[in-house]
C-alpha positions as CSV (number, residue, x, y, z in Angstrom):
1,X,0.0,0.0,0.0
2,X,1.0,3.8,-0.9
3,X,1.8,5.9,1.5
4,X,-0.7,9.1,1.4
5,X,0.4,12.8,0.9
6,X,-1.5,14.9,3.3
7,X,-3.3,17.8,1.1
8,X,-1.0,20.8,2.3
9,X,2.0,18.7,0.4
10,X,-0.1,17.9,-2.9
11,X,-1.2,21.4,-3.1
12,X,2.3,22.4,-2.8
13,X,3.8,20.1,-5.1
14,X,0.8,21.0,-7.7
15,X,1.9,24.6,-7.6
16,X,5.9,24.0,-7.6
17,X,4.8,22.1,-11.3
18,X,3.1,25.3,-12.0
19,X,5.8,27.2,-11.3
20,X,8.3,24.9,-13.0
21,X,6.5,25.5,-16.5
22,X,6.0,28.7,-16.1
23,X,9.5,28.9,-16.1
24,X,10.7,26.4,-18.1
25,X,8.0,25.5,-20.2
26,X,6.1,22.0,-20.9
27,X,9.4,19.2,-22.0
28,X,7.5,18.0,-25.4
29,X,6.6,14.6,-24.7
30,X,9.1,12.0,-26.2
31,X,9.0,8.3,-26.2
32,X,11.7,6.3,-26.8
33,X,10.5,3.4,-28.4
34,X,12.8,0.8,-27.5
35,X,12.2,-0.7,-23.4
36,X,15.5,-2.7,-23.6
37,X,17.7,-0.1,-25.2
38,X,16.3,2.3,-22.3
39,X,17.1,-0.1,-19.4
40,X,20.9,-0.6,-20.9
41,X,21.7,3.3,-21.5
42,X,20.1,3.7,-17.5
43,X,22.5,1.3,-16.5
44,X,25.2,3.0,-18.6
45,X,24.1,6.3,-16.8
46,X,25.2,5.6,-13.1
47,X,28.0,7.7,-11.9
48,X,29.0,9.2,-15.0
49,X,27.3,12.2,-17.2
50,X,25.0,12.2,-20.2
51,X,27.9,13.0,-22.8
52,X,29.6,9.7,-21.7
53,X,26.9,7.7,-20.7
54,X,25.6,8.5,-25.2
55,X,29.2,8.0,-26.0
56,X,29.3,4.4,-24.7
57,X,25.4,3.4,-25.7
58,X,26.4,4.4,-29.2
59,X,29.8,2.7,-29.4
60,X,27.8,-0.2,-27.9
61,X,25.3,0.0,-31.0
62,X,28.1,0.1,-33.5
63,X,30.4,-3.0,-32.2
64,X,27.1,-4.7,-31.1
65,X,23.6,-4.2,-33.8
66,X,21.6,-6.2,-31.6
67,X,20.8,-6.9,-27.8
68,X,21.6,-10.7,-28.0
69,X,24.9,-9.8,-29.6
70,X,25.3,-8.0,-26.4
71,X,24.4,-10.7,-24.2
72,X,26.2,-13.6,-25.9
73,X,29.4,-11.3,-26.3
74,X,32.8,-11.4,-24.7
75,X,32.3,-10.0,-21.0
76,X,35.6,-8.1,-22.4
77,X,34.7,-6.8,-25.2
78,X,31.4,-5.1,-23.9
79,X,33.8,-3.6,-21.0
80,X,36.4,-1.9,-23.9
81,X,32.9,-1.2,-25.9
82,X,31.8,0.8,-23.0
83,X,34.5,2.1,-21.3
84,X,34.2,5.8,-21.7
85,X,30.9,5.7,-19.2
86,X,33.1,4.7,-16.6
87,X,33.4,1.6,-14.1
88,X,32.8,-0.9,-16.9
89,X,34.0,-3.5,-15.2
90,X,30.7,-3.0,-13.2
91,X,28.3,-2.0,-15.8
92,X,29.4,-4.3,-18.6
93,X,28.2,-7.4,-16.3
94,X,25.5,-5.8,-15.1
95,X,23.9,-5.0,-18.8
96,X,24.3,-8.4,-19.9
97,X,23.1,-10.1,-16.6
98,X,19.9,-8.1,-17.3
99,X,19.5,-9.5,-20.8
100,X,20.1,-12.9,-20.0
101,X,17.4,-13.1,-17.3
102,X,15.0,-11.1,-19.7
103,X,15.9,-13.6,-22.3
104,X,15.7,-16.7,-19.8
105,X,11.9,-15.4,-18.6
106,X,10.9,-13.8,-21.7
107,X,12.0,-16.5,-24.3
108,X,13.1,-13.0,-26.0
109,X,14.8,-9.9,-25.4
110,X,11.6,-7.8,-25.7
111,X,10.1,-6.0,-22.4
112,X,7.3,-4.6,-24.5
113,X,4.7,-6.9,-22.4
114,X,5.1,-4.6,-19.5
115,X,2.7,-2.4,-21.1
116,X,0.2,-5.0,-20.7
117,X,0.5,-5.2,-16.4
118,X,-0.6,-3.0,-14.1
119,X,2.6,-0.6,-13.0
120,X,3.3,-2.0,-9.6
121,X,3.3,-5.5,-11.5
122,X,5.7,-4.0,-13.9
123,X,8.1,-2.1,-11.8
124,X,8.1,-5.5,-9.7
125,X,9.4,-7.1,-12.5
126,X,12.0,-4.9,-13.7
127,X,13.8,-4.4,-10.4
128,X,13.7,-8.5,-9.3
129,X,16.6,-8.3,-12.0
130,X,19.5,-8.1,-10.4
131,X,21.3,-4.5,-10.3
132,X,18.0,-2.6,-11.5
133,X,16.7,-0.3,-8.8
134,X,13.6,1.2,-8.4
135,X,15.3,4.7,-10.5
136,X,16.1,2.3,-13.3
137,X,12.6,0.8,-13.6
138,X,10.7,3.8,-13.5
139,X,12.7,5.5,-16.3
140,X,12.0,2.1,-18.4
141,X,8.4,2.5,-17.5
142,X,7.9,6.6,-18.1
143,X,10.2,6.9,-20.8
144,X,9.8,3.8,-23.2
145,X,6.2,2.9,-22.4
146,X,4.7,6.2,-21.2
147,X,3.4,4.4,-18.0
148,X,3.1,6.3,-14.8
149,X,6.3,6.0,-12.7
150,X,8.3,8.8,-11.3
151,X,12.2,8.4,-11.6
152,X,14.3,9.7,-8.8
153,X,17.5,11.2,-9.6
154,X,20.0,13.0,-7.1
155,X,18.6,16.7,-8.4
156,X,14.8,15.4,-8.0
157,X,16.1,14.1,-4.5
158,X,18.2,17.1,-3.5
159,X,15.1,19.8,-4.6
160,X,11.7,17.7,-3.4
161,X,13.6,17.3,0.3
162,X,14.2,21.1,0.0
163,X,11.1,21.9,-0.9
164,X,9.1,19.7,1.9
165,X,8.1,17.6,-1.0
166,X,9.2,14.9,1.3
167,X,11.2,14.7,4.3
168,X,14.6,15.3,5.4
169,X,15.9,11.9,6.0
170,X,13.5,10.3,3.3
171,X,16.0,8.1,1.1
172,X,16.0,8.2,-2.3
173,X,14.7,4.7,-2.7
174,X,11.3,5.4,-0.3
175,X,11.1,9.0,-2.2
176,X,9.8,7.3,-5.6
177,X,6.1,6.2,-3.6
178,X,6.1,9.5,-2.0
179,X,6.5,11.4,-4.8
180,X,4.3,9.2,-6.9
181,X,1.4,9.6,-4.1
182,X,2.1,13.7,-4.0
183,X,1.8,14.3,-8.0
184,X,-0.9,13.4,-10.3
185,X,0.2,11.1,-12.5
186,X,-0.1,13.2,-15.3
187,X,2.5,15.2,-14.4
188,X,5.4,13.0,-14.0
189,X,7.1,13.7,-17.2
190,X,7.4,16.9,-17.0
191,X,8.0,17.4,-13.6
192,X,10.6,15.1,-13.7
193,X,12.4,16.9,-16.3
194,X,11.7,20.4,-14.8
195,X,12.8,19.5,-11.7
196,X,15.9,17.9,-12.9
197,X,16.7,21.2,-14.9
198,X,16.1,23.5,-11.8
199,X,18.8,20.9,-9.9
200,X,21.3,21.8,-12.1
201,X,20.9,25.1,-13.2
202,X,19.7,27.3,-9.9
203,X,19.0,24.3,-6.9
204,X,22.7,23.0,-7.3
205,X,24.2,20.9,-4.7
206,X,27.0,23.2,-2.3
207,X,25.8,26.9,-3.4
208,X,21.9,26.9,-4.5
209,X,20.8,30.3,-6.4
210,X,18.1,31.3,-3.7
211,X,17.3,34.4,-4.7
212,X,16.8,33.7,-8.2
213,X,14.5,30.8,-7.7
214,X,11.2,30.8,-9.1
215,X,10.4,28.3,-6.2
216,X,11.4,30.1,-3.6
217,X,8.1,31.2,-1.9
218,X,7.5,27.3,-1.4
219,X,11.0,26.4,-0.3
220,X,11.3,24.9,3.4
221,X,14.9,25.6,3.0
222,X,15.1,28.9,1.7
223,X,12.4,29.7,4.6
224,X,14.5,28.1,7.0
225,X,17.6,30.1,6.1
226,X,15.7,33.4,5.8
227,X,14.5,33.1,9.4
228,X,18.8,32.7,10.4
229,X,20.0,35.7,8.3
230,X,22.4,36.4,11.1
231,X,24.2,32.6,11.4
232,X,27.5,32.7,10.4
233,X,28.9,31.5,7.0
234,X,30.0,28.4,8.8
235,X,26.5,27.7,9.9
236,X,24.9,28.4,7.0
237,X,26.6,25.9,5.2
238,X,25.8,23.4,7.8
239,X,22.3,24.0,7.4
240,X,22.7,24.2,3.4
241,X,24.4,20.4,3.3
242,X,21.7,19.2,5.9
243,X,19.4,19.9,2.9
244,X,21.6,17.7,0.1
């Protein structure tokens, strides 16, 4: 069972999505049409940046044309294929473990018949293979099957705990129900995206651009910190990384 948002929360997280568009505008809605290929450049995405994590999926493609030429490939030649995302001696594994358990309950590398199971069954499934979290399923469900999950990133983590979206010491894991119960579904695309966007650019990690942020009438953090305008720089950063 879901945990349930009180109102005060929904209503606020209803008018940071608001906000969010009005400043960023509504992300044009893109499917990308192939589950598997999602799942593999997901896995390719851990610890490393977008411009890598493309640079590997594509060299990937090019050695490799299909998905069981990935699996039944040298576990060394998908590690040099993928190297420039970074711990490949991790990921490499990991990609074709989860193709060879699709394959073994599948009967074919296909995870098109999600879209046919209700989205707790499908999420179930994706993260009982081993090394998928409950990130990488959503993002295979939102963004290859336009199913309602709500990926999790640091930035969404970092901004909804600043914003009261969820609690302080709520962990990233526990934060994809809350924030699923908070939004309406039909707003997880773009609030997703959004909020990624406002992580990076003005909600940054170690020196967040308060007083540029559309958000900040909203913001338990920024509220907090206004109430201390007298705490010493040394304090102030103590409260700030309280808030990552």
């Amino acid at each position: 069972m879901r945990p349930l948002a009180d109102a005060q929360t929904r209503r606020r997280a209803l008018d940071v999505h608001a906000r969010l568009i009005d400043a960023y505008g509504a992300p044009p809605w893109r499917l990308e049409r192939d589950p598997v290929g999602v799942l593999v450049s997901t896995i390719l995405s851990q610890n490393t940046n977008d411009v890598n994590r493309d640079r590997a999926y594509g060299r990937l493609r090019e050695c490799f044309p299909t998905w069981e030429a990935v699996r039944d490939a040298g576990a060394e030649a998908i590690v040099d294929a993928i190297h420039v995302a970074g711990l490949a001696n991790h990921k490499g594994p990991a990609i074709q473990r989860a193709l060879a358990t699709i394959s073994a309950e599948r009967g074919e590398l296909s995870l098109d018949f999600l879209k046919e199971l209700p989205v707790d069954e499908a999420k179930a499934w994706l993260v009982a293979i081993n090394g998928v979290g409950p990130k990488t399923a959503a993002i295979v469900l939102l963004f290859s099957l336009g199913m309602p999950a709500f990926p999790v990133d640091t930035h969404v983590h970092r901004v909804s705990r600043r914003l009261g979206l969820i609690g302080p010491k709520v962990t990233r894991e526990k934060a994809h129900a809350l924030l699923e119960e908070v939004l309406p579904a039909e707003t997880y695309y773009p609030f997703h995206l959004n909020l990624i966007r406002h992580g990076r650019e003005v909600c940054i990690a170690r020196a967040p651009r308060c007083e540029e942020c559309t958000l900040r009438e909203l913001c338990a953090f920024y509220a907090e910190s206004a109430e201390n305008p007298d705490l010493p720089p040394s304090t102030q950063r103590t409260q700030r990384n309280r808030a990552l």
